[in-house]
Gaussian input, Z-matrix of N, CA and C with variables (Angstrom, degrees):
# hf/3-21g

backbone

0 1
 N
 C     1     B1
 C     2     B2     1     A1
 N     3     B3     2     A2     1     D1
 C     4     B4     3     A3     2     D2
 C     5     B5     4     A4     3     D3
 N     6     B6     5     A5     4     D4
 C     7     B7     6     A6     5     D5
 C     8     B8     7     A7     6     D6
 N     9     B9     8     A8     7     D7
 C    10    B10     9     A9     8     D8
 C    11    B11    10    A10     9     D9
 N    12    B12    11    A11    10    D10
 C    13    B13    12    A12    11    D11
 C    14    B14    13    A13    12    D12
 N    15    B15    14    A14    13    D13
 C    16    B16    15    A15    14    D14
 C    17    B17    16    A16    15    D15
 N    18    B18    17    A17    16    D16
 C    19    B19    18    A18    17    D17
 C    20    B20    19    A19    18    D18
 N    21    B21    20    A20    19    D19
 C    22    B22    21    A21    20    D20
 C    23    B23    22    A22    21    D21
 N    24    B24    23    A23    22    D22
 C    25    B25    24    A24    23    D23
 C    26    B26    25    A25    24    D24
 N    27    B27    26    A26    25    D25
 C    28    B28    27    A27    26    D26
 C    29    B29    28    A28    27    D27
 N    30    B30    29    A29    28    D28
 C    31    B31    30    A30    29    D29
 C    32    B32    31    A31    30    D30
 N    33    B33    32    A32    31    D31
 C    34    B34    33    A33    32    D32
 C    35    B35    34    A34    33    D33
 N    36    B36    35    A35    34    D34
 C    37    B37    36    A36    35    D35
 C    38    B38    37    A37    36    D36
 N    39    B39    38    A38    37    D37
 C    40    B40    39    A39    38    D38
 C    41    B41    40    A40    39    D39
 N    42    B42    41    A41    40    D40
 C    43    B43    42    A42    41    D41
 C    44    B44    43    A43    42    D42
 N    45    B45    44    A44    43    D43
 C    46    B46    45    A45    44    D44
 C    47    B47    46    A46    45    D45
 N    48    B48    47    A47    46    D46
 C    49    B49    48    A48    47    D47
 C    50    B50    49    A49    48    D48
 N    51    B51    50    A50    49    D49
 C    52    B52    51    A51    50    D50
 C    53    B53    52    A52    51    D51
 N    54    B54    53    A53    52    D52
 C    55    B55    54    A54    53    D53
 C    56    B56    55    A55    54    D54
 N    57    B57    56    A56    55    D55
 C    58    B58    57    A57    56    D56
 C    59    B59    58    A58    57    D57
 N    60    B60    59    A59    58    D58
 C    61    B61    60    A60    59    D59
 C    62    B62    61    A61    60    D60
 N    63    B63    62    A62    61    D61
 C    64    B64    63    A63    62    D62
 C    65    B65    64    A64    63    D63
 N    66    B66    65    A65    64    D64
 C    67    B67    66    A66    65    D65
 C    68    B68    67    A67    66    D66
 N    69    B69    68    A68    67    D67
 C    70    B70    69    A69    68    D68
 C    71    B71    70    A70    69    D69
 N    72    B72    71    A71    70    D70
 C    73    B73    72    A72    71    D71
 C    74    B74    73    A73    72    D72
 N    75    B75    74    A74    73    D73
 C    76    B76    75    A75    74    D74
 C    77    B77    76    A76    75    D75
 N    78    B78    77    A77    76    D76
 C    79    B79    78    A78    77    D77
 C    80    B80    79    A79    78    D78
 N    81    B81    80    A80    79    D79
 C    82    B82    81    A81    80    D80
 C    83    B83    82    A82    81    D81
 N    84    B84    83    A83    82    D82
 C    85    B85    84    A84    83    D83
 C    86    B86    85    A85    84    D84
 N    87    B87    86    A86    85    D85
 C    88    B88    87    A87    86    D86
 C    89    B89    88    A88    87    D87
 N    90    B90    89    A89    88    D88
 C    91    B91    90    A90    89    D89
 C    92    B92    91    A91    90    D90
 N    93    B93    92    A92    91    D91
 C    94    B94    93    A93    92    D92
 C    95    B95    94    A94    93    D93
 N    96    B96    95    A95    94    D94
 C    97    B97    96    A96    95    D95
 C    98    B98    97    A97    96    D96
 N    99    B99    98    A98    97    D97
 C   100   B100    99    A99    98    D98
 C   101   B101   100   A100    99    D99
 N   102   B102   101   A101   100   D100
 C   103   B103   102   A102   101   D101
 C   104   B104   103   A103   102   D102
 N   105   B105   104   A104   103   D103
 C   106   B106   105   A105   104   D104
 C   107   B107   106   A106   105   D105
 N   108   B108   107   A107   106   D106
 C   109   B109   108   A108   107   D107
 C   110   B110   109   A109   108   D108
 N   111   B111   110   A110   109   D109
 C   112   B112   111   A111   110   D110
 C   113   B113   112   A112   111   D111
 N   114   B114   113   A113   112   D112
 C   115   B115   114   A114   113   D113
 C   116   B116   115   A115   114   D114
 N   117   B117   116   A116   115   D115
 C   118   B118   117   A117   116   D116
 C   119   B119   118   A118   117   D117
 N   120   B120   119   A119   118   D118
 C   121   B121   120   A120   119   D119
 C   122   B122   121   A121   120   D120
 N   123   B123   122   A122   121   D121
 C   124   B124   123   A123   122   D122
 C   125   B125   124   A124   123   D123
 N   126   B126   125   A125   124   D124
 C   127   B127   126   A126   125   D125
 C   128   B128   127   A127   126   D126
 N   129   B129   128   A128   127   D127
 C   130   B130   129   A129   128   D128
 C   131   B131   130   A130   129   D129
 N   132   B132   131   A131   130   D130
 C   133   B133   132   A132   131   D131
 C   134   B134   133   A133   132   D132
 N   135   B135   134   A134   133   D133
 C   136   B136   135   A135   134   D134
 C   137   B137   136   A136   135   D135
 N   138   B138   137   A137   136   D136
 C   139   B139   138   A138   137   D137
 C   140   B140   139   A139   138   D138
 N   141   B141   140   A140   139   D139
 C   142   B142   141   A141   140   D140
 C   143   B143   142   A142   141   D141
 N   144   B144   143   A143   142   D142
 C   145   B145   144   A144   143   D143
 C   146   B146   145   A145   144   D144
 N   147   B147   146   A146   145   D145
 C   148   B148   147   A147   146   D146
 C   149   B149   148   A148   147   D147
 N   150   B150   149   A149   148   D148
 C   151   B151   150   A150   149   D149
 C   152   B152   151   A151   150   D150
 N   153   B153   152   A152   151   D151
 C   154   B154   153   A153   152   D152
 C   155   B155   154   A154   153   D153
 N   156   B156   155   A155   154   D154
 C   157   B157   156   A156   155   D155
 C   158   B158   157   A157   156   D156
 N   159   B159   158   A158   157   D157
 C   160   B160   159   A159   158   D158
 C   161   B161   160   A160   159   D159
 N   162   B162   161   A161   160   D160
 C   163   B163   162   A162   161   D161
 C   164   B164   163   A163   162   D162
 N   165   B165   164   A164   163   D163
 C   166   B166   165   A165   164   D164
 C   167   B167   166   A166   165   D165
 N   168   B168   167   A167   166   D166
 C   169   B169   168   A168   167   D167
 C   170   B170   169   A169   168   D168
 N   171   B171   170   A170   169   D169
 C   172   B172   171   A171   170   D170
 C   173   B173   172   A172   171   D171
 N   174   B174   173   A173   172   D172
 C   175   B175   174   A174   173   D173
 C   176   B176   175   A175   174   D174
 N   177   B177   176   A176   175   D175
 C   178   B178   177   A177   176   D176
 C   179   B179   178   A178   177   D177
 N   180   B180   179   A179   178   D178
 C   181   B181   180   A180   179   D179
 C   182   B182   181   A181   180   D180
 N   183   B183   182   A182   181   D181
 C   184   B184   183   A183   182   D182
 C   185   B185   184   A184   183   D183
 N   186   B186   185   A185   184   D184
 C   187   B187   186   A186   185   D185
 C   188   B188   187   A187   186   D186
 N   189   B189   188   A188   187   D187
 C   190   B190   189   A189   188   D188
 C   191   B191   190   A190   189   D189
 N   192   B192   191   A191   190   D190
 C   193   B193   192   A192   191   D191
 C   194   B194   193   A193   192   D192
 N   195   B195   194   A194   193   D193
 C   196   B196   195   A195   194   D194
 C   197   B197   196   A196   195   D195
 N   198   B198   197   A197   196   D196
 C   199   B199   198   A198   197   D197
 C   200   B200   199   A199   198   D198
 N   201   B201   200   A200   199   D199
 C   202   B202   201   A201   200   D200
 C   203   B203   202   A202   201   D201
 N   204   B204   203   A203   202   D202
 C   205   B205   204   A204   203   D203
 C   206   B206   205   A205   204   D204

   B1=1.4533
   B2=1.5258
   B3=1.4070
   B4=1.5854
   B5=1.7934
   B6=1.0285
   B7=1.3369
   B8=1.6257
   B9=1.4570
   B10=1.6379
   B11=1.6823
   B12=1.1243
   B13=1.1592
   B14=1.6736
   B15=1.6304
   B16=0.9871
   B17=1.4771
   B18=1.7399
   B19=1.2401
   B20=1.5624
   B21=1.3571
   B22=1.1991
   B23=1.6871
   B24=1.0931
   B25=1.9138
   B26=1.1596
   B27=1.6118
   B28=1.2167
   B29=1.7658
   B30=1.7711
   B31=1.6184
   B32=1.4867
   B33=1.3356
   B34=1.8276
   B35=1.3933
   B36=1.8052
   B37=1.6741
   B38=1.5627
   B39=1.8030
   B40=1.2370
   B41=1.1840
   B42=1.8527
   B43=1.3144
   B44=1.4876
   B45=0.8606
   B46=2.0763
   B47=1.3573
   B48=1.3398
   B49=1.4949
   B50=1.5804
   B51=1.3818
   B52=1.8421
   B53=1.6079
   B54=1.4507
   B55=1.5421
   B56=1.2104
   B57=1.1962
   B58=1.5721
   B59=2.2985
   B60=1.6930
   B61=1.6288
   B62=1.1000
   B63=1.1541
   B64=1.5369
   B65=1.6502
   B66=1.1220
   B67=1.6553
   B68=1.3251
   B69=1.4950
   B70=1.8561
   B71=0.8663
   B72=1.4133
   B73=1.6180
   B74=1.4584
   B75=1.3051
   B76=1.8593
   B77=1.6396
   B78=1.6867
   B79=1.9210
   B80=0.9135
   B81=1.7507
   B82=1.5200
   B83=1.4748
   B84=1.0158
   B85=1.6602
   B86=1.5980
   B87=1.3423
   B88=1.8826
   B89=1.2599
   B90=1.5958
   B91=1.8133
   B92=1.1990
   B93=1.4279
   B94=1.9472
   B95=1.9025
   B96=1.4164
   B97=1.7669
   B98=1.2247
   B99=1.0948
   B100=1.5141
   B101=1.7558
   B102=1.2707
   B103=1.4554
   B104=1.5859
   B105=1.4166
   B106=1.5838
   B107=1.0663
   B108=1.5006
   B109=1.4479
   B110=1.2584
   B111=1.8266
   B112=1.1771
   B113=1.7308
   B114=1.6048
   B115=1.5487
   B116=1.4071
   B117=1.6346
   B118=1.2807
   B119=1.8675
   B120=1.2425
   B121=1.3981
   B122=1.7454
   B123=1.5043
   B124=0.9111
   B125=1.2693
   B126=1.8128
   B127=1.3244
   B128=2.0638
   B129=1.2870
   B130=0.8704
   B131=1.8695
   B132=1.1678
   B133=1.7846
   B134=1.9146
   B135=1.2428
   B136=2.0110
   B137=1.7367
   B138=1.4279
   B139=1.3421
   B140=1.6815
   B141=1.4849
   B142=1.4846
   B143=1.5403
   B144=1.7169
   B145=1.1944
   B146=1.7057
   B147=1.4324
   B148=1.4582
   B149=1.6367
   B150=1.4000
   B151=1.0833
   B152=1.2182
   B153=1.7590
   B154=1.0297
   B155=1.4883
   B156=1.6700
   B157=1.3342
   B158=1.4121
   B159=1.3511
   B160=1.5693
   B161=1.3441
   B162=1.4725
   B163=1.2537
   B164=1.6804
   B165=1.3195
   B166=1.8363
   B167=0.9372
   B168=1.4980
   B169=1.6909
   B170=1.7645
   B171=1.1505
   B172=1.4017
   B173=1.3111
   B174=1.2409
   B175=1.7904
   B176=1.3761
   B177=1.4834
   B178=1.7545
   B179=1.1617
   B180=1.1763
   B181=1.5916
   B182=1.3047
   B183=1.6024
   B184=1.2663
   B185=1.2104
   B186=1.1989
   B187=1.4790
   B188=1.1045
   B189=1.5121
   B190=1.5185
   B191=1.4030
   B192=1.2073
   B193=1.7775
   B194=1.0353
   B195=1.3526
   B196=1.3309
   B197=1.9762
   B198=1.7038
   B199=1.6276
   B200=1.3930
   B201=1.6794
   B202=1.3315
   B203=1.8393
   B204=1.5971
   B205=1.7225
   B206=1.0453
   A1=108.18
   A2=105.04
   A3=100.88
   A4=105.70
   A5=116.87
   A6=100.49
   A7=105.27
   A8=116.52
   A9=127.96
   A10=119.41
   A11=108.11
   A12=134.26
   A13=102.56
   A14=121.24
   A15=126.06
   A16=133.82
   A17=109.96
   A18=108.91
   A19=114.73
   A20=121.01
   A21=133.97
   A22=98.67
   A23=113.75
   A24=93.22
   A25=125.52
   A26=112.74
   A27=101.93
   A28=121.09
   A29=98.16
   A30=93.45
   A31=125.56
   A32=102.45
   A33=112.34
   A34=82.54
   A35=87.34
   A36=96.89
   A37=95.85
   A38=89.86
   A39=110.76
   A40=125.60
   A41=133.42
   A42=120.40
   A43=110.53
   A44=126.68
   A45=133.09
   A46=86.08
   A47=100.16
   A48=134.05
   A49=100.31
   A50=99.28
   A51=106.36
   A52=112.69
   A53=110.35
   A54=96.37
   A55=106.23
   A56=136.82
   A57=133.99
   A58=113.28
   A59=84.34
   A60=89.67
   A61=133.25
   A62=113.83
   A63=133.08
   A64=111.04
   A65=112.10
   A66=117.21
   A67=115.42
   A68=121.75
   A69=90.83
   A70=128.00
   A71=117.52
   A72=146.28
   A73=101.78
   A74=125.81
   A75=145.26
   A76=103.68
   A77=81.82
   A78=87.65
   A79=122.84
   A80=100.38
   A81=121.48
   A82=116.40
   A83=121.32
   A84=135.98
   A85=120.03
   A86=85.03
   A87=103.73
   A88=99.07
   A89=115.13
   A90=121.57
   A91=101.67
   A92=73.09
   A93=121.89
   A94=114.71
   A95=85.73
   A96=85.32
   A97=113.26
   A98=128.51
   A99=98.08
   A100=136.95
   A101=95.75
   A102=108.91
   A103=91.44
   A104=131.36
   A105=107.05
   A106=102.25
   A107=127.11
   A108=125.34
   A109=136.20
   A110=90.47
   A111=130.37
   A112=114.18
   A113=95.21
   A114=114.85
   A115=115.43
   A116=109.13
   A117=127.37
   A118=115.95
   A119=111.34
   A120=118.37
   A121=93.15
   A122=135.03
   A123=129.65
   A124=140.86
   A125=104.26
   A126=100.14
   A127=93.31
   A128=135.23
   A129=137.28
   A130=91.26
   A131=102.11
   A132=99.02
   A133=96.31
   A134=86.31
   A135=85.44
   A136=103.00
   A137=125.36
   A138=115.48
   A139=111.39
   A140=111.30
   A141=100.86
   A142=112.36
   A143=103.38
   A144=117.06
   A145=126.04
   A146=116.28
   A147=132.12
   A148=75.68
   A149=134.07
   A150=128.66
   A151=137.11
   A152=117.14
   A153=135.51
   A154=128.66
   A155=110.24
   A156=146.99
   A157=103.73
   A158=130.36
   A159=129.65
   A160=113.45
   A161=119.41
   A162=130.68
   A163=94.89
   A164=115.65
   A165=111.56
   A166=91.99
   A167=167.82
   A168=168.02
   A169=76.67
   A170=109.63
   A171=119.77
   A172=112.62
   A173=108.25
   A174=133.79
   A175=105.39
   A176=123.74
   A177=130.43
   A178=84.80
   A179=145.69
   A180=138.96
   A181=115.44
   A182=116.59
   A183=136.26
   A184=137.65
   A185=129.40
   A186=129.89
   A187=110.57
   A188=128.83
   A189=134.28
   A190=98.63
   A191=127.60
   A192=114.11
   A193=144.15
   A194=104.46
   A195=115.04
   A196=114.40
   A197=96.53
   A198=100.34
   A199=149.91
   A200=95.03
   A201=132.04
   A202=111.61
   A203=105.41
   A204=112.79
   A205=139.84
   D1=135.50
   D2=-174.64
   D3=-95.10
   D4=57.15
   D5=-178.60
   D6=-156.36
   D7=124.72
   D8=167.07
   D9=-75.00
   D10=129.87
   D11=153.50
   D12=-44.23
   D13=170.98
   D14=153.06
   D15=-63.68
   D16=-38.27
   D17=172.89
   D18=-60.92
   D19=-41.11
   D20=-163.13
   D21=-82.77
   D22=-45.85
   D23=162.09
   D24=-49.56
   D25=-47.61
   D26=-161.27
   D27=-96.65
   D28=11.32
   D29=158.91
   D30=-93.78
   D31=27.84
   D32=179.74
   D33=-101.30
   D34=135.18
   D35=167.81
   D36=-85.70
   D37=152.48
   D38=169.26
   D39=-133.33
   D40=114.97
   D41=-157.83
   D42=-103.52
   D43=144.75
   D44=-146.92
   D45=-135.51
   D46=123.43
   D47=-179.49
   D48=-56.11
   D49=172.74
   D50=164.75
   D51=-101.23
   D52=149.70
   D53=-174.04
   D54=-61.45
   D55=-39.41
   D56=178.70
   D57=-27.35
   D58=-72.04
   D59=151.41
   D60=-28.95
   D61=-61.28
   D62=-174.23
   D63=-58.99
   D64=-61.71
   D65=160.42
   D66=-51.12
   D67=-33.59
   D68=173.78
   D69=-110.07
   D70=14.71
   D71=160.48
   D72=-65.49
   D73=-45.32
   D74=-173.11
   D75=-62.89
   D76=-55.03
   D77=174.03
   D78=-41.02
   D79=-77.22
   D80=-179.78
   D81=-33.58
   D82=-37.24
   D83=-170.81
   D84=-76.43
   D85=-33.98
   D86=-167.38
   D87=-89.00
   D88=-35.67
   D89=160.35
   D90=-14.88
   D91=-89.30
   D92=-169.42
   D93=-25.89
   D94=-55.45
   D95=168.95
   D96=-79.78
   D97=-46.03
   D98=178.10
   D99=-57.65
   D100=-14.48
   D101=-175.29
   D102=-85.17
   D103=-32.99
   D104=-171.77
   D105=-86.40
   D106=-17.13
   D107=156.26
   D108=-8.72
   D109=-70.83
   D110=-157.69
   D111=-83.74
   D112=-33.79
   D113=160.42
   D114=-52.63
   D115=-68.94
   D116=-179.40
   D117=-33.22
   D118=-52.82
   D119=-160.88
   D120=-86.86
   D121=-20.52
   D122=159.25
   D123=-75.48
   D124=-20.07
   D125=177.71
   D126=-86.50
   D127=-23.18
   D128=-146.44
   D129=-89.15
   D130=-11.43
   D131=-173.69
   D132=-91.73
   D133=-38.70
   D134=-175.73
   D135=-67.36
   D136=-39.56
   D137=-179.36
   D138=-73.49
   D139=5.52
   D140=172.37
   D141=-100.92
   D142=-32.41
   D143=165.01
   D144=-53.21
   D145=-23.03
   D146=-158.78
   D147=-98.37
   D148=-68.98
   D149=-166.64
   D150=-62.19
   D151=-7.50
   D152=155.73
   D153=-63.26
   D154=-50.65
   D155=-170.21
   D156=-80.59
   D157=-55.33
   D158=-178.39
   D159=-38.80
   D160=-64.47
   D161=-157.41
   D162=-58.26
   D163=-52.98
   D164=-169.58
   D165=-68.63
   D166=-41.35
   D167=-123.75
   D168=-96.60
   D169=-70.35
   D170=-171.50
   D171=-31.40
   D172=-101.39
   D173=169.33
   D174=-20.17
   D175=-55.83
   D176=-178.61
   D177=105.53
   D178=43.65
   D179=137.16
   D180=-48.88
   D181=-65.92
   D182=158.26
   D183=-82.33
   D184=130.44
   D185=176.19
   D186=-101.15
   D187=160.65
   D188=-162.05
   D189=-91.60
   D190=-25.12
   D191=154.30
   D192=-73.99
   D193=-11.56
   D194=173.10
   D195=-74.88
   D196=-42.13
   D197=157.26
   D198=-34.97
   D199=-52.91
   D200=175.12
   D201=-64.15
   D202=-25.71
   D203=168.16
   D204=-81.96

């Protein structure tokens, strides 16, 4: 059975960081998300942009110099 009781949890040692740790673990993290954030909403603007642009590239609506102006 994969599952502990209370007694049996709580005779696993468990070693608890220092708050010092703890805060730059928070940092590091809160970095971290904001930058995939920041990724996220950017890669998600170029795949709307690509999906706009393809179809005329296609058809010959648009020409790739005309983009580039």
């Amino acid at each position: 059975r994969q599952a502990l009781n209370f007694e049996g949890l709580s005779s696993i040692p468990l070693k608890i960081p220092n708050g010092k740790l703890v805060i730059m673990f928070n940092d590091f993290v809160e970095n971290n998300s904001e930058h995939i954030r920041l990724i996220t909403t950017e890669t998600q603007e170029l795949i709307n942009l690509r999906d706009s642009l393809l179809p005329k590239l296609i058809s010959g609506e648009l020409e790739i110099n005309e983009i580039s102006n």
